[in-house]
N, C-alpha and C positions, 0 to 999 in steps of 0.2 A: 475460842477462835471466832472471826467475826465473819461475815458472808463473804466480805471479800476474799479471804484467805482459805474457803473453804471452795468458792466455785473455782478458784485457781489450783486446787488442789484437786479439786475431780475434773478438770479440763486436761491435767499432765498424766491421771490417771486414767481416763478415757484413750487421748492421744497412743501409753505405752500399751495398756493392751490392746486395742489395735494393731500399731505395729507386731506383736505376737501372734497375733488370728492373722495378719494379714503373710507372719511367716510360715507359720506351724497347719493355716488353713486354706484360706484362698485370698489371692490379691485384691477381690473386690473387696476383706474390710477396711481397703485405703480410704474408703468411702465415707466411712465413721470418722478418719482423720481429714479429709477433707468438713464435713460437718461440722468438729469442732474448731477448728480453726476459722472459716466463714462464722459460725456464732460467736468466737471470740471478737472478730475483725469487725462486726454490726455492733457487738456490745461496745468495743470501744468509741465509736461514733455515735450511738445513740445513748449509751447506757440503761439500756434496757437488756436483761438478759435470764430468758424461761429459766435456770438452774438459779438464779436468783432467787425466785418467787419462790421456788420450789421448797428452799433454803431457807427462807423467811419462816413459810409455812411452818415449818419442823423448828423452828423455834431459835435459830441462831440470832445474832444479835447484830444490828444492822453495821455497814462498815461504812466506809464514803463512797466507795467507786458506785456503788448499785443501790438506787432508791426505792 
């Protein structure tokens, strides 16, 4: 898998369990989904995006979306 395919995969996995803390715990972890969503909506106009790097670091292999 390539970065891209992998920050996209922990953006949908962050997103759902939120929505689960935000059922099973309290409405403030909307907050987390708020979070990812804003980092996605900046990565897409800048394409810069901190789970990128992150991703880089640990050794995946670069994709196009994230330099």
């Amino acid at each position: 898998m390539n970065i891209d395919r992998v920050v996209l995969a922990f953006a949908g996995v962050m997103i759902l369990v939120s929505v689960l803390l935000t059922h099973f715990v309290s409405p403030w972890w909307l907050l987390l989904t708020v979070f990812v969503g804003l980092n996605l909506l900046q990565s897409a106009f800048t394409g810069w995006c901190p789970a990128a790097k992150v991703f880089a670091a640990l050794g995946f292999r670069p994709g196009s979306a994230f330099r």
